[in-house]
C-alpha positions as CSV (number, residue, x, y, z in Angstrom):
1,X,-1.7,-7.0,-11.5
2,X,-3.2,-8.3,-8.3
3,X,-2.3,-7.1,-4.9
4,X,-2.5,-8.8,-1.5
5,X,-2.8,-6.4,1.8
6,X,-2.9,-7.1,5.3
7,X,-3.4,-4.9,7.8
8,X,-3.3,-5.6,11.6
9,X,-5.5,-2.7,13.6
10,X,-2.6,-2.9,16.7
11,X,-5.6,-4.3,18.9
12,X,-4.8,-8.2,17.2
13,X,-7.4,-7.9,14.3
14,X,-6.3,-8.9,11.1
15,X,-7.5,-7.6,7.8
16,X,-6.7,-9.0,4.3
17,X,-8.0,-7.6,1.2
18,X,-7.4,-8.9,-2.3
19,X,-6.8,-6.5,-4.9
20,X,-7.5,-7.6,-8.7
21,X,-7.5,-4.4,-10.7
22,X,-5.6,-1.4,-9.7
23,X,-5.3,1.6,-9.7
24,X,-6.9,1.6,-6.0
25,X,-7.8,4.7,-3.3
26,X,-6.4,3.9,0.2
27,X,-8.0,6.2,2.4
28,X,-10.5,7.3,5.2
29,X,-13.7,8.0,2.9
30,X,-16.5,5.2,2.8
31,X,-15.9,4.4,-0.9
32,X,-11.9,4.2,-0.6
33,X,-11.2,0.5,-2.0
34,X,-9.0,0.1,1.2
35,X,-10.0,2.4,4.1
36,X,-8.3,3.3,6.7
37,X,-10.2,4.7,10.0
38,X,-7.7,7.3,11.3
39,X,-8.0,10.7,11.8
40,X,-4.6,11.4,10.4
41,X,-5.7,9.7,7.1
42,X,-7.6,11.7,4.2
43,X,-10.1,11.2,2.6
44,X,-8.5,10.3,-0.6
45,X,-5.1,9.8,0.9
46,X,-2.9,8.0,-1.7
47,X,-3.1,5.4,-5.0
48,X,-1.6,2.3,-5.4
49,X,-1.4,2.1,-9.5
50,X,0.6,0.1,-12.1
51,X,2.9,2.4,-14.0
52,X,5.0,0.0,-16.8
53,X,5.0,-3.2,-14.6
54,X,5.6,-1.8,-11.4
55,X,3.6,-1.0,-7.8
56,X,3.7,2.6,-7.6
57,X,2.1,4.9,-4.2
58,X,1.2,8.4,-5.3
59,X,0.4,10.5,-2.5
60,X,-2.7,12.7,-3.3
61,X,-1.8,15.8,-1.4
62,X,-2.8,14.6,1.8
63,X,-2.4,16.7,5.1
64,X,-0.2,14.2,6.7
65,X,1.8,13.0,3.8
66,X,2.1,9.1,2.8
67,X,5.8,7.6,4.0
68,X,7.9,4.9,2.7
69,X,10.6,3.5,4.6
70,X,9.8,7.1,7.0
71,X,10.6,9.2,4.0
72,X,7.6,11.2,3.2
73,X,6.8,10.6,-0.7
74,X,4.8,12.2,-3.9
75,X,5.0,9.1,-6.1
76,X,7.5,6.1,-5.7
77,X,7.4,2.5,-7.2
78,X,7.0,-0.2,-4.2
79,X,9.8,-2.8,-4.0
80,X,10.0,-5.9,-1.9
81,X,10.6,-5.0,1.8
82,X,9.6,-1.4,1.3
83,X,7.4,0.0,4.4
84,X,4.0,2.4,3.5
85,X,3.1,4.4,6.1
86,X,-0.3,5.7,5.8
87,X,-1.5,7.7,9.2
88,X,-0.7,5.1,11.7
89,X,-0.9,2.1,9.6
90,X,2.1,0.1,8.5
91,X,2.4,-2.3,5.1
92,X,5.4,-3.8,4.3
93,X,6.1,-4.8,0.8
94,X,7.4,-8.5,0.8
95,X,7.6,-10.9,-1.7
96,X,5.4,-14.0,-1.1
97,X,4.8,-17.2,-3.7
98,X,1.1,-16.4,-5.3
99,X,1.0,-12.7,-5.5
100,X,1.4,-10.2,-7.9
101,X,4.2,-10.9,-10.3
102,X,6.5,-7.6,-11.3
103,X,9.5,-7.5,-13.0
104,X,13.0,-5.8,-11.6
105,X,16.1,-5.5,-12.8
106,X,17.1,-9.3,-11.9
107,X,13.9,-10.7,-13.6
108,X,10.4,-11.5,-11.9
109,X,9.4,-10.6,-8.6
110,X,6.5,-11.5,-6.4
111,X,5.0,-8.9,-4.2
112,X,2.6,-9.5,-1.0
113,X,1.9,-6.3,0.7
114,X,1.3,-7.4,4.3
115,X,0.4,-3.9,6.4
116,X,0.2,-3.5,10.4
117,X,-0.7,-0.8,12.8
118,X,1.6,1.0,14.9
């Protein structure tokens, strides 16, 4: 599954990072495949993972939880429009033609995780 992300830093800097093979860290250590500098991110602060065809977020006990859509989560599958909240960064889970492909209940989806600061 591959995995778009962008992430705007508030200050007008854009960041977009491919993702090819998951599962994938997000978090404030160096080695984090996306890291986030923010001192209410951990270290190893959640993973994005397939589970059966889905995106899932699994929050890996992190001092300031990982949200979506403002509830604060353990593990959840990612659906279009959904909104990760990660310390003070945003992505929002919207589908986009070129991204990863995931099936729902309707058939195929395509995901684009597009993330901003806030």
């Amino acid at each position: 599954m591959k995995v778009e992300l962008i992430r705007s830093n508030g200050f007008g800097r854009r960041e977009r990072v491919v993702i090819d093979d998951l599962p994938v860290m997000i978090g404030s250590d160096p080695s984090s495949g996306v890291r986030v500098n923010d001192r209410r991110v951990s270290r190893l602060h959640c993973l994005l993972a397939e589970y059966e065809g889905r995106l899932l977020v699994r929050d890996l006990n992190s001092k300031h939880g990982t949200f979506v859509n403002g509830a604060r989560v353990k593990e959840v599958p990612l659906m279009p429009g959904d909104r990760l909240t990660v310390g003070k960064s945003n992505f929002i889970v919207s589908p986009v033609n070129g991204a990863a492909k995931l099936p729902s209940a309707g058939g195929e989806k395509t995901l684009f995780v597009v993330g901003e600061s806030g």
